[in-house]
PDB file of N, CA, C and O in Angstrom:
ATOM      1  N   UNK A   1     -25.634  10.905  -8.186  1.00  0.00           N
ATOM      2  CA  UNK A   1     -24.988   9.708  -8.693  1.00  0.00           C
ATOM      3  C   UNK A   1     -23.653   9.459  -7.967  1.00  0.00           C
ATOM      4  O   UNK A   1     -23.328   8.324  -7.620  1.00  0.00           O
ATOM      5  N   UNK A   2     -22.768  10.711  -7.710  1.00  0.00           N
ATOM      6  CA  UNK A   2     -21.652  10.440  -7.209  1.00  0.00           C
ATOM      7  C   UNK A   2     -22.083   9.967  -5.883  1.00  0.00           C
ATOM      8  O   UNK A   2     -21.246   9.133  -5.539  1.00  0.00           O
ATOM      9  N   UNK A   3     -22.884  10.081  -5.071  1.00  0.00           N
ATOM     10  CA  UNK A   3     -23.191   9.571  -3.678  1.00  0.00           C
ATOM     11  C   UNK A   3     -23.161   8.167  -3.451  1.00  0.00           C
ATOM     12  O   UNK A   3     -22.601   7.421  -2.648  1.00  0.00           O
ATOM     13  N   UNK A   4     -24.006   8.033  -4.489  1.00  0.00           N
ATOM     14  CA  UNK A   4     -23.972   6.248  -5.022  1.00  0.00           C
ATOM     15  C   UNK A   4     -23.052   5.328  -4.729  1.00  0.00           C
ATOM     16  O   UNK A   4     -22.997   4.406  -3.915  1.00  0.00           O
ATOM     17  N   UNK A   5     -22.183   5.850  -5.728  1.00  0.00           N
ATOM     18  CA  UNK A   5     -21.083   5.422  -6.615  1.00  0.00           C
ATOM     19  C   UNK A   5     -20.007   5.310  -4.862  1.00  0.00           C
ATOM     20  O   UNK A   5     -19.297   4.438  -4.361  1.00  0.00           O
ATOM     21  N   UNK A   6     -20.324   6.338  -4.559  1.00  0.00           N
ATOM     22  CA  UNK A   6     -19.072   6.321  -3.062  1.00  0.00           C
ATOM     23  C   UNK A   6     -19.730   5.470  -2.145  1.00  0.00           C
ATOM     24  O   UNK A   6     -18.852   4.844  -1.551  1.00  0.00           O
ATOM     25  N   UNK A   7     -20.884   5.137  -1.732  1.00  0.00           N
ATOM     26  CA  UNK A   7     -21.412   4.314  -1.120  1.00  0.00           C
ATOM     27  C   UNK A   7     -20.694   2.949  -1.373  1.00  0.00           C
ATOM     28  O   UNK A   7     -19.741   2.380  -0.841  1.00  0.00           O
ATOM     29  N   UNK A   8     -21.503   2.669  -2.355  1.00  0.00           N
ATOM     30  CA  UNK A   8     -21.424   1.238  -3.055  1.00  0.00           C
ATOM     31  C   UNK A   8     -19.439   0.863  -2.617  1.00  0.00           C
ATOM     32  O   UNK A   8     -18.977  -0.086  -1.983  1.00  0.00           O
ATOM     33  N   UNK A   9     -18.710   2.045  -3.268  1.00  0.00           N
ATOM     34  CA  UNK A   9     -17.372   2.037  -2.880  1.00  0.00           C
ATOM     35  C   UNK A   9     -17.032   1.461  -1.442  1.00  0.00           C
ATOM     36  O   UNK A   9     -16.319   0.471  -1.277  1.00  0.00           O
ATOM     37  N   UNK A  10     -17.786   2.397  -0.126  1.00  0.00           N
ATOM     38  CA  UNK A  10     -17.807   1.879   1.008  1.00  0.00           C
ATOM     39  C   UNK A  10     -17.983   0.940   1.790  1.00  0.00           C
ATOM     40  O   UNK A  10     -17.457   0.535   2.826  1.00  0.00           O
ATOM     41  N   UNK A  11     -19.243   0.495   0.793  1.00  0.00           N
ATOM     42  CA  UNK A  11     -19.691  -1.056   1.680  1.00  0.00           C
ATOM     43  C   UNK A  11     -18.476  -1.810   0.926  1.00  0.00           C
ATOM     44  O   UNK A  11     -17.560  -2.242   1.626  1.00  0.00           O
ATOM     45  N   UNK A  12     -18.439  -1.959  -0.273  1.00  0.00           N
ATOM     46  CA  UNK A  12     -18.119  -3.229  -0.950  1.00  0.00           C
ATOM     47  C   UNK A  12     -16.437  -3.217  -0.029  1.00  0.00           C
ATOM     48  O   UNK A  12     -15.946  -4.255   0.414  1.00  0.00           O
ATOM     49  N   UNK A  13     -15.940  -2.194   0.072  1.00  0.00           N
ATOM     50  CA  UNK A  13     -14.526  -2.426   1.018  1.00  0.00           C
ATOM     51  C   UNK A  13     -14.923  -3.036   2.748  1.00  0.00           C
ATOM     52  O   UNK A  13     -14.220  -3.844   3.356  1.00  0.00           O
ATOM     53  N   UNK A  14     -15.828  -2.591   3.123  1.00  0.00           N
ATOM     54  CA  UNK A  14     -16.142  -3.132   3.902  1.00  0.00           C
ATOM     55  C   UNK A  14     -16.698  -4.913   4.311  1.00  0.00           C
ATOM     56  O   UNK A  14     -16.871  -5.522   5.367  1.00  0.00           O
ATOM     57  N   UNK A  15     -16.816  -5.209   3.064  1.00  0.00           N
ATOM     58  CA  UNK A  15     -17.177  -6.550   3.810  1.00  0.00           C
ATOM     59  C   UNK A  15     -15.996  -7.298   2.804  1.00  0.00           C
ATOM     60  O   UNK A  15     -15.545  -8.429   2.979  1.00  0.00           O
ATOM     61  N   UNK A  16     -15.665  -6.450   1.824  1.00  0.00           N
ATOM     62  CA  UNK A  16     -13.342  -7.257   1.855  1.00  0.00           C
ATOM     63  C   UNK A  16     -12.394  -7.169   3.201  1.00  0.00           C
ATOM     64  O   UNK A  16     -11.432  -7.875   3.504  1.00  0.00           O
ATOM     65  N   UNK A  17     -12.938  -6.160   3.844  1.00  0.00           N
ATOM     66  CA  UNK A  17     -12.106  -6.165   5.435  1.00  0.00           C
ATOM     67  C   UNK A  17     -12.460  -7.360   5.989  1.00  0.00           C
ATOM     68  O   UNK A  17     -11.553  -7.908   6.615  1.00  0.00           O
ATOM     69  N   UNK A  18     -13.359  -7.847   5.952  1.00  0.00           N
ATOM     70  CA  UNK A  18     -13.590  -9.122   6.841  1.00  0.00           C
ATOM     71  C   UNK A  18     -13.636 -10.202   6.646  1.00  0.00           C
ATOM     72  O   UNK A  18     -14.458 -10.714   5.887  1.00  0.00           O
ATOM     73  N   UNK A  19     -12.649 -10.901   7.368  1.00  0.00           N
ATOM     74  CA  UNK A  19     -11.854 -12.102   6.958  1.00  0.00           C
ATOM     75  C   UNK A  19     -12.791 -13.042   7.431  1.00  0.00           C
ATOM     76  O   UNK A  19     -13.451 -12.797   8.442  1.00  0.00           O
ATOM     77  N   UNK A  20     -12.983 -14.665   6.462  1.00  0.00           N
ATOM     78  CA  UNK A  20     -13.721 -15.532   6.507  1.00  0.00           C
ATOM     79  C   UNK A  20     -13.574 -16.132   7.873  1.00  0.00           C
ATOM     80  O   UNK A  20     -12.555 -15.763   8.455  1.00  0.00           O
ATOM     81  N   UNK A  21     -14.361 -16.987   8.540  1.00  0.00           N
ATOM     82  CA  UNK A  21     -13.879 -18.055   9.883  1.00  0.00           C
ATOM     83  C   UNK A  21     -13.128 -19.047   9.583  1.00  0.00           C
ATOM     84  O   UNK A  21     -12.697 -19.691  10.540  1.00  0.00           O
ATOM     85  N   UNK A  22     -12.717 -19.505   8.132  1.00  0.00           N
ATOM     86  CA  UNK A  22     -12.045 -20.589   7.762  1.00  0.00           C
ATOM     87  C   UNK A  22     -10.496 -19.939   7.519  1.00  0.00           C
ATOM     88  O   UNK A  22      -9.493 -20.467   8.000  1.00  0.00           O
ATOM     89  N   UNK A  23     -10.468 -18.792   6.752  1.00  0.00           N
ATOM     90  CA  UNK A  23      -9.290 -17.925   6.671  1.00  0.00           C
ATOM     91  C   UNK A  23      -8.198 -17.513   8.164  1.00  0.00           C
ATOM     92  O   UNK A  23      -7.026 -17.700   8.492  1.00  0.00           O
ATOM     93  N   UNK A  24      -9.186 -16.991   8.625  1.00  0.00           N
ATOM     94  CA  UNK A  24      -9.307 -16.855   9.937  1.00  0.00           C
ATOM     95  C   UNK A  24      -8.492 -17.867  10.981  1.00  0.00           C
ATOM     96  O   UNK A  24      -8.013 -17.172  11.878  1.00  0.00           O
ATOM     97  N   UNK A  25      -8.220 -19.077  11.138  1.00  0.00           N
ATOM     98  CA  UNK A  25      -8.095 -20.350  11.474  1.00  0.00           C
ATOM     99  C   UNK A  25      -6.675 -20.648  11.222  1.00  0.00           C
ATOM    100  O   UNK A  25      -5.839 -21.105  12.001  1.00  0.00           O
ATOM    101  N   UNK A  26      -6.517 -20.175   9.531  1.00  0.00           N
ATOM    102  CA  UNK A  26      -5.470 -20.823   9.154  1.00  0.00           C
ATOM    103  C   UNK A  26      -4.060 -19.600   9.236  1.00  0.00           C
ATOM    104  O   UNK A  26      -2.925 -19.957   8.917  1.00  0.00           O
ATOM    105  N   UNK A  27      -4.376 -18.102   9.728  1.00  0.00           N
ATOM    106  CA  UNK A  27      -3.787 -17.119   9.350  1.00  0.00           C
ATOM    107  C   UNK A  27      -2.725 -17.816  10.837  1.00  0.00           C
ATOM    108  O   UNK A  27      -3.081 -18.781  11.514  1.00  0.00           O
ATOM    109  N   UNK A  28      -1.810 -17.262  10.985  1.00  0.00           N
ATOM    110  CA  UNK A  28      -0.777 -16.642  12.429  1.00  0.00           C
ATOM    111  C   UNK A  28      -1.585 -15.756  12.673  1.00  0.00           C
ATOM    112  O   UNK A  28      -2.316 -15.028  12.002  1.00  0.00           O
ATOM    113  N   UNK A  29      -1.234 -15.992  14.360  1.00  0.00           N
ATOM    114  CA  UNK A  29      -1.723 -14.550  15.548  1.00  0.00           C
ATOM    115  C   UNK A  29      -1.789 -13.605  14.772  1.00  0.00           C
ATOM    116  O   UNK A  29      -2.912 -13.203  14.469  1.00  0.00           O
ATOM    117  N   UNK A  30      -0.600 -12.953  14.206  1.00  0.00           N
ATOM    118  CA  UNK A  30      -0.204 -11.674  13.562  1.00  0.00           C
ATOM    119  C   UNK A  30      -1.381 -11.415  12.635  1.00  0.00           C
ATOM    120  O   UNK A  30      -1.864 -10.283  12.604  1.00  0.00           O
ATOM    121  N   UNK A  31      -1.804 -12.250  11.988  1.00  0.00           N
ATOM    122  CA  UNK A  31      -2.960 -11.791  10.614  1.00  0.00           C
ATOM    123  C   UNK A  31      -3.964 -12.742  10.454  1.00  0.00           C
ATOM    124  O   UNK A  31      -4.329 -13.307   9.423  1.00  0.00           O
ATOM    125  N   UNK A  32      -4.507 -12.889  11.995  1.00  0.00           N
ATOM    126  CA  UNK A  32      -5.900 -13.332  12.092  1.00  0.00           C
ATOM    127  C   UNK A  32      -6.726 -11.923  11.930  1.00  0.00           C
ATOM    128  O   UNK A  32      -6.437 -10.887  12.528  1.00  0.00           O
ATOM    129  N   UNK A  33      -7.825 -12.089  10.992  1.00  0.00           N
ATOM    130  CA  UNK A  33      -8.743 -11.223  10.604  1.00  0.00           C
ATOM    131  C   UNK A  33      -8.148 -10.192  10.150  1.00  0.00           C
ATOM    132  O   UNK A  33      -8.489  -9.146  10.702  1.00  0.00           O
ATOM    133  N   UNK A  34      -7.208 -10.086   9.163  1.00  0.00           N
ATOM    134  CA  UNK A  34      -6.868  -9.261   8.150  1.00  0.00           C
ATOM    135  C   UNK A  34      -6.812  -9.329   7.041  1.00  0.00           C
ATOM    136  O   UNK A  34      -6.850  -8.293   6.378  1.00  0.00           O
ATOM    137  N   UNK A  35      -6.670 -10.913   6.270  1.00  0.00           N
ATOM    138  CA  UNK A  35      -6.001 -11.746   5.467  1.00  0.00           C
ATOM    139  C   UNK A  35      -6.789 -12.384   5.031  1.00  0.00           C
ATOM    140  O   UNK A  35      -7.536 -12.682   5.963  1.00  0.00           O
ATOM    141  N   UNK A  36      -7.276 -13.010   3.749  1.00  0.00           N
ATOM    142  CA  UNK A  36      -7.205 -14.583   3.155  1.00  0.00           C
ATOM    143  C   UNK A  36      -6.393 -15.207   2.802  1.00  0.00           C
ATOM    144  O   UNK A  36      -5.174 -15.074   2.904  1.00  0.00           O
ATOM    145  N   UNK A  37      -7.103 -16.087   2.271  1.00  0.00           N
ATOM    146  CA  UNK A  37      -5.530 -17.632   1.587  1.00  0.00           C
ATOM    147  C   UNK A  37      -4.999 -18.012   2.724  1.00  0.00           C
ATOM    148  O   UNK A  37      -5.212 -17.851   3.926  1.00  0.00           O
ATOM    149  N   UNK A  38      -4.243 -18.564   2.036  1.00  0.00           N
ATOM    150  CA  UNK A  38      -2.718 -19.087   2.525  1.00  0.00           C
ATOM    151  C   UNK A  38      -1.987 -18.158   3.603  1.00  0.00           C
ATOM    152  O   UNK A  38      -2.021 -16.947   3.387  1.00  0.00           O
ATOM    153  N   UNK A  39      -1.460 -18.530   4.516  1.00  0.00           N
ATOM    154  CA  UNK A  39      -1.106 -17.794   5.458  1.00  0.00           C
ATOM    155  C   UNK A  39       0.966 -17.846   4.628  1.00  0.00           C
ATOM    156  O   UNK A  39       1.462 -18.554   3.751  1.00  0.00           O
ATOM    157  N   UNK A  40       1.554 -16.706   5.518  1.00  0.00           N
ATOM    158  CA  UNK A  40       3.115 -17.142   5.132  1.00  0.00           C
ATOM    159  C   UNK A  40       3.733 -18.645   5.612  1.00  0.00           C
ATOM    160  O   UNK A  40       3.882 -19.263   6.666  1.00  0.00           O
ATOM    161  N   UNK A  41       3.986 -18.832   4.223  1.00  0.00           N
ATOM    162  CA  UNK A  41       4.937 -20.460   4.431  1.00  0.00           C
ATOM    163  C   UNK A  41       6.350 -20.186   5.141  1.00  0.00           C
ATOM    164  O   UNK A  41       6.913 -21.246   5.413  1.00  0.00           O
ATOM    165  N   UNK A  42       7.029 -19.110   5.489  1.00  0.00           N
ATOM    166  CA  UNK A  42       7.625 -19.241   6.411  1.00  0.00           C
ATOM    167  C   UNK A  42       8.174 -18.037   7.135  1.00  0.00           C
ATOM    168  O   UNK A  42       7.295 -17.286   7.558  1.00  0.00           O
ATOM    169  N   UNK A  43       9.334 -17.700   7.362  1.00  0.00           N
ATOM    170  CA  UNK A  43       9.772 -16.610   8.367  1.00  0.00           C
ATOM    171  C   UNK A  43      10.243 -15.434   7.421  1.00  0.00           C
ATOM    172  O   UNK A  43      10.447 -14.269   7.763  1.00  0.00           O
ATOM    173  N   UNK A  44      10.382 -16.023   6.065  1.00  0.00           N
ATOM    174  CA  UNK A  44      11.314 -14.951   4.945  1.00  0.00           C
ATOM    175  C   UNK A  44      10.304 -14.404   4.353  1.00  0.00           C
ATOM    176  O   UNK A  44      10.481 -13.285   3.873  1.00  0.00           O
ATOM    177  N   UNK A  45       8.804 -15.134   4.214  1.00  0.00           N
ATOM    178  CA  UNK A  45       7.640 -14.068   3.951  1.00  0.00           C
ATOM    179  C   UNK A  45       7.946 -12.862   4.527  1.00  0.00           C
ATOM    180  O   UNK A  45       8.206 -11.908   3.792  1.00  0.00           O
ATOM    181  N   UNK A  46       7.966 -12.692   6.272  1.00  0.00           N
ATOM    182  CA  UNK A  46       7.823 -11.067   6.257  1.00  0.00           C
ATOM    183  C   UNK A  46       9.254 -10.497   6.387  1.00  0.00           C
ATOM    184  O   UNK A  46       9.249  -9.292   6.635  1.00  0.00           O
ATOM    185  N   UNK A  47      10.400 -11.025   6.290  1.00  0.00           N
ATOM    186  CA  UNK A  47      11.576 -10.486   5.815  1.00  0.00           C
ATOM    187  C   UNK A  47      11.282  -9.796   4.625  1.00  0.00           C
ATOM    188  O   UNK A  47      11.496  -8.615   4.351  1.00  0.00           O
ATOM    189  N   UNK A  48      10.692 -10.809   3.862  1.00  0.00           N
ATOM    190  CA  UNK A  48      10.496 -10.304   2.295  1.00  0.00           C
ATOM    191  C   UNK A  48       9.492  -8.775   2.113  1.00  0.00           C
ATOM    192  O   UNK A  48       9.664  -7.825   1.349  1.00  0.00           O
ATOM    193  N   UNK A  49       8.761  -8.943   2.822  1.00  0.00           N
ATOM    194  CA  UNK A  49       7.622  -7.867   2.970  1.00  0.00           C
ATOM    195  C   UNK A  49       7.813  -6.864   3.621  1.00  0.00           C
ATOM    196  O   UNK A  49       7.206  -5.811   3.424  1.00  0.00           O
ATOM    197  N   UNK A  50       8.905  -7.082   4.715  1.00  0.00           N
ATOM    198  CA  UNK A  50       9.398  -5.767   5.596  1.00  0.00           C
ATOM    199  C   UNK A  50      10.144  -5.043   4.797  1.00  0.00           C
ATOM    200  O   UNK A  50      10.075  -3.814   4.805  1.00  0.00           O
ATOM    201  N   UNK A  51      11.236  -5.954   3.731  1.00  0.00           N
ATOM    202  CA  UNK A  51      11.938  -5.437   3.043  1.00  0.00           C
ATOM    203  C   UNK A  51      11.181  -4.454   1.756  1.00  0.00           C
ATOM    204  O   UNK A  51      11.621  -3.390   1.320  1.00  0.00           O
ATOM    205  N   UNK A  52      10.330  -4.942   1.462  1.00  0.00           N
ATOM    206  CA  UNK A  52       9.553  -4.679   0.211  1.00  0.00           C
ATOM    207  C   UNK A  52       8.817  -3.079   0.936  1.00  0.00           C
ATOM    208  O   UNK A  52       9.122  -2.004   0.420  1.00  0.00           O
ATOM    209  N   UNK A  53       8.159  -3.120   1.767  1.00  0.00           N
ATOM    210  CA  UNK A  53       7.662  -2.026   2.567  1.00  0.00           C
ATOM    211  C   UNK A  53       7.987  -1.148   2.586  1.00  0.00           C
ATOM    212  O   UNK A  53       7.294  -0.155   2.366  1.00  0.00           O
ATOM    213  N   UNK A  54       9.582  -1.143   2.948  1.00  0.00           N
ATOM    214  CA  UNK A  54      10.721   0.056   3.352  1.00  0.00           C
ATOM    215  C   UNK A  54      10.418   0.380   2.271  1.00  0.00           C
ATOM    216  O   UNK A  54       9.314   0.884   2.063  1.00  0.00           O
ATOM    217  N   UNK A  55      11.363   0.168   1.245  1.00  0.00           N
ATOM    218  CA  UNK A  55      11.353   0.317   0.005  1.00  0.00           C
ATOM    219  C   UNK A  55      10.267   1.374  -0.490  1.00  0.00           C
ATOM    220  O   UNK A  55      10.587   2.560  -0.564  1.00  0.00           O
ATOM    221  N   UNK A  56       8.836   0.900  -0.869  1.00  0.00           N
ATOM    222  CA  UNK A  56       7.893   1.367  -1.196  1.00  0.00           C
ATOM    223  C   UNK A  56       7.667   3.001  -0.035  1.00  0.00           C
ATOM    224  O   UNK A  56       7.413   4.089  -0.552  1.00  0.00           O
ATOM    225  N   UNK A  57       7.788   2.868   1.157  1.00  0.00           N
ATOM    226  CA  UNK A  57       8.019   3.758   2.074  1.00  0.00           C
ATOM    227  C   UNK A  57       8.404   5.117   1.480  1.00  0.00           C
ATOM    228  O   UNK A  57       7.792   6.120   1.112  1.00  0.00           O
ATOM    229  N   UNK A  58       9.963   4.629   1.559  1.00  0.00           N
ATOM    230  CA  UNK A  58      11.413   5.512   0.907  1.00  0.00           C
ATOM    231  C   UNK A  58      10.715   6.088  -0.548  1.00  0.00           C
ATOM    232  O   UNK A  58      10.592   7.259  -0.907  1.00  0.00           O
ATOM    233  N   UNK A  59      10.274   4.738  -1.304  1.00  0.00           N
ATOM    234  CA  UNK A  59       9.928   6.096  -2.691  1.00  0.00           C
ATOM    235  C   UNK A  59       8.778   6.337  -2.580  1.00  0.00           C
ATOM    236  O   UNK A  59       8.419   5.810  -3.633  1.00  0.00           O
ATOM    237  N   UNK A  60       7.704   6.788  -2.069  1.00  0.00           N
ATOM    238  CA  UNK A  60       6.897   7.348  -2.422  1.00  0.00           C
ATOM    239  C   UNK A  60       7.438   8.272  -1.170  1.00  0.00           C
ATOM    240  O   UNK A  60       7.037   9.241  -1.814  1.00  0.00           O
ATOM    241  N   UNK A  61       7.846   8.721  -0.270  1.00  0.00           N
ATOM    242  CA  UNK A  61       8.614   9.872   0.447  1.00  0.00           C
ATOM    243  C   UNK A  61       9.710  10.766  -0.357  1.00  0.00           C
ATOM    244  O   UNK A  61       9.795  11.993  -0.290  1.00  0.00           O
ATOM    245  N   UNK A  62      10.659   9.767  -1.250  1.00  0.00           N
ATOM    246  CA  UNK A  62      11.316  11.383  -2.331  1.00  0.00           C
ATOM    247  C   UNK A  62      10.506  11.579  -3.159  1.00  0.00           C
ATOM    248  O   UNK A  62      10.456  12.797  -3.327  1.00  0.00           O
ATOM    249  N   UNK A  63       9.526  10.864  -4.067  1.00  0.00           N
ATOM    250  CA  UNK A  63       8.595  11.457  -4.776  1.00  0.00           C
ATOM    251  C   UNK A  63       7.996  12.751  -4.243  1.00  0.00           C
ATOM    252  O   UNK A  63       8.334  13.849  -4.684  1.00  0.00           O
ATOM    253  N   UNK A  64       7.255  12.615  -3.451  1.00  0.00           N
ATOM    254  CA  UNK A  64       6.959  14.024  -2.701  1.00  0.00           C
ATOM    255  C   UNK A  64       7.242  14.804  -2.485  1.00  0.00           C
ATOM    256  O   UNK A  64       6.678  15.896  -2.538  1.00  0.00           O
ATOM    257  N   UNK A  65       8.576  14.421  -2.046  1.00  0.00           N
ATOM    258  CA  UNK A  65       9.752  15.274  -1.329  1.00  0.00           C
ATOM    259  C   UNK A  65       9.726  16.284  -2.879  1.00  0.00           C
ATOM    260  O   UNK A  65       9.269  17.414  -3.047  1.00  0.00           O
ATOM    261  N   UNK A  66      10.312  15.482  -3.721  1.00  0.00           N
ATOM    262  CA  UNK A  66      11.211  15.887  -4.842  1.00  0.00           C
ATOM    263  C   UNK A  66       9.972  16.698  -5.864  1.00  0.00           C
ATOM    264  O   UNK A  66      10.259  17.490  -6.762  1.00  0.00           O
ATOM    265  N   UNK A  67       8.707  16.327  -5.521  1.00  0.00           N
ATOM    266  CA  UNK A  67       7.700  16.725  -6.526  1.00  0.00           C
ATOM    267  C   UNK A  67       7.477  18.611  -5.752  1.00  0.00           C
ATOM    268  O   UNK A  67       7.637  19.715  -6.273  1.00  0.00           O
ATOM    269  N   UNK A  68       7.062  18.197  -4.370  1.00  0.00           N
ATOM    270  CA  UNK A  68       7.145  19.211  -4.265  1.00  0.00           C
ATOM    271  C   UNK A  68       8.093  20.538  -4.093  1.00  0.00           C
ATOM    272  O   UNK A  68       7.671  21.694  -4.059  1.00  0.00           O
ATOM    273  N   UNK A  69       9.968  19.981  -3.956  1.00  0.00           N
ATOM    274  CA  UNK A  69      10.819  20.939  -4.119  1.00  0.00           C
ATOM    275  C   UNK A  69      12.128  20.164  -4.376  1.00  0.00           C
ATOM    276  O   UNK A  69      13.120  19.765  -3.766  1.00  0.00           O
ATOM    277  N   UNK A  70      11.277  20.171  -6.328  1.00  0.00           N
ATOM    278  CA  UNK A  70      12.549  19.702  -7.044  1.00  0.00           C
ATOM    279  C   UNK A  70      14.258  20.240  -6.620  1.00  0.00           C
ATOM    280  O   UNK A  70      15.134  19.376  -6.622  1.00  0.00           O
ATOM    281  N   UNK A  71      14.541  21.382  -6.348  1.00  0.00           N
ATOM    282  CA  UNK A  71      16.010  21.721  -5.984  1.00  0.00           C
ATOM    283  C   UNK A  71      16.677  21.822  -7.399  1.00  0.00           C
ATOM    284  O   UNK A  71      17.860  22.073  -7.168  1.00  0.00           O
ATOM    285  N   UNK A  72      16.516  21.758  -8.538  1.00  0.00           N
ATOM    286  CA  UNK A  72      16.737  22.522 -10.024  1.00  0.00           C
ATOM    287  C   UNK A  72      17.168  23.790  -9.668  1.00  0.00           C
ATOM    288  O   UNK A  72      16.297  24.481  -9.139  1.00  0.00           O
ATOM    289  N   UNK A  73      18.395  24.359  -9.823  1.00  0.00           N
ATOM    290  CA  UNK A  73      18.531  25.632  -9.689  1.00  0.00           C
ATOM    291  C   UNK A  73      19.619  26.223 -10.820  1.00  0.00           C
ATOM    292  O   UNK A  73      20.070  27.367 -10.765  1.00  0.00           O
ATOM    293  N   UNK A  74      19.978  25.201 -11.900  1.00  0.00           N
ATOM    294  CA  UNK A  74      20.403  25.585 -12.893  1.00  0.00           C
ATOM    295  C   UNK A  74      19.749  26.317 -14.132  1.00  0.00           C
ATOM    296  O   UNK A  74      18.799  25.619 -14.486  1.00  0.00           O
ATOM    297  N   UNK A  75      19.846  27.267 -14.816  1.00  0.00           N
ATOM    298  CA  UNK A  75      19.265  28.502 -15.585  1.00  0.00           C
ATOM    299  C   UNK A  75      19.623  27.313 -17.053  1.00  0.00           C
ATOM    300  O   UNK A  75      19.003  27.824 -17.986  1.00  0.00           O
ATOM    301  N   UNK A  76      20.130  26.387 -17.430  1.00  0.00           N
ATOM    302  CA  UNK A  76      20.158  25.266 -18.425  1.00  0.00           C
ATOM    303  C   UNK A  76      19.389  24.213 -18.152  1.00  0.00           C
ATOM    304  O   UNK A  76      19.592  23.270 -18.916  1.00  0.00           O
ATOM    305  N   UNK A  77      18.499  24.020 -17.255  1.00  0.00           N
ATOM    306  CA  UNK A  77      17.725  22.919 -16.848  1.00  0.00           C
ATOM    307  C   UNK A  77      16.909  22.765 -17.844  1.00  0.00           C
ATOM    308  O   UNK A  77      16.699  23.779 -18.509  1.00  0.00           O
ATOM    309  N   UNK A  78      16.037  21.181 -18.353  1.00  0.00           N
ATOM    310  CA  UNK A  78      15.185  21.400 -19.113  1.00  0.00           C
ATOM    311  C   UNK A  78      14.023  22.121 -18.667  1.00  0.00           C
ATOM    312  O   UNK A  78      13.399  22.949 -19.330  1.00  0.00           O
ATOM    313  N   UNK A  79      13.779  21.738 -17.480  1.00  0.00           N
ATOM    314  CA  UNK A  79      12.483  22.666 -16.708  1.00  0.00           C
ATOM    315  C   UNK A  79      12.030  24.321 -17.242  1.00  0.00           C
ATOM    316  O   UNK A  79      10.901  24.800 -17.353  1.00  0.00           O
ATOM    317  N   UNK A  80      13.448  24.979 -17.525  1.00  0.00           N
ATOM    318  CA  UNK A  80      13.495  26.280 -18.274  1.00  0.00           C
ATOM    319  C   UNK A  80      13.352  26.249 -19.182  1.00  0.00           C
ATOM    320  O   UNK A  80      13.812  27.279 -19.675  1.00  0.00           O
ATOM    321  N   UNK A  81      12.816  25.457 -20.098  1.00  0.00           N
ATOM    322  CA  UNK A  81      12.917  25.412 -21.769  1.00  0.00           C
ATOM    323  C   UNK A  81      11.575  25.014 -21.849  1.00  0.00           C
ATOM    324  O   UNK A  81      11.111  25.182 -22.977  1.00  0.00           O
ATOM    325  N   UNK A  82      10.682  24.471 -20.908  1.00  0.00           N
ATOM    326  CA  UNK A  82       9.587  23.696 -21.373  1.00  0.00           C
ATOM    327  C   UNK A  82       8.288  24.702 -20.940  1.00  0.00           C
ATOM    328  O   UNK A  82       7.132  24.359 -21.188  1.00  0.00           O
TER     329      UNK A  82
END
């Protein structure tokens, strides 16, 4: 069943990768055949998105960081109590 289930997973992402010929048309150079809709209405779209990126970048990098070596080295931490 799990074979299935990952299949079905595979294709169905696979034919969301591929962008319509009408989509296609309307995207910028940059995100022809990546994209549907509406392409960015202007230049602060990917300001906005570069900015947004970093961001997302940065925290899921101290998450990790921090998950795997919290740096707690106080003997009063809650970590010691739980």
């Amino acid at each position: 069943m799990k074979k299935y289930i990952m299949l079905f997973l595979m294709l169905s992402m696979q034919i969301a990768a591929v962008c319509c010929p009408v989509c296609d048309q309307r995207q910028p150079r940059l995100l022809k055949g990546i994209t549907h809709g509406a392409g960015p209405e202007s230049n602060w779209d990917y300001l906005i998105i570069s900015a947004v990126s970093v961001i997302v970048l940065l925290t899921f990098f101290y998450s990790v960081k921090w998950l795997l070596q919290p740096g707690e080295q106080g003997d009063d931490h809650i970590k010691r109590f739980i």
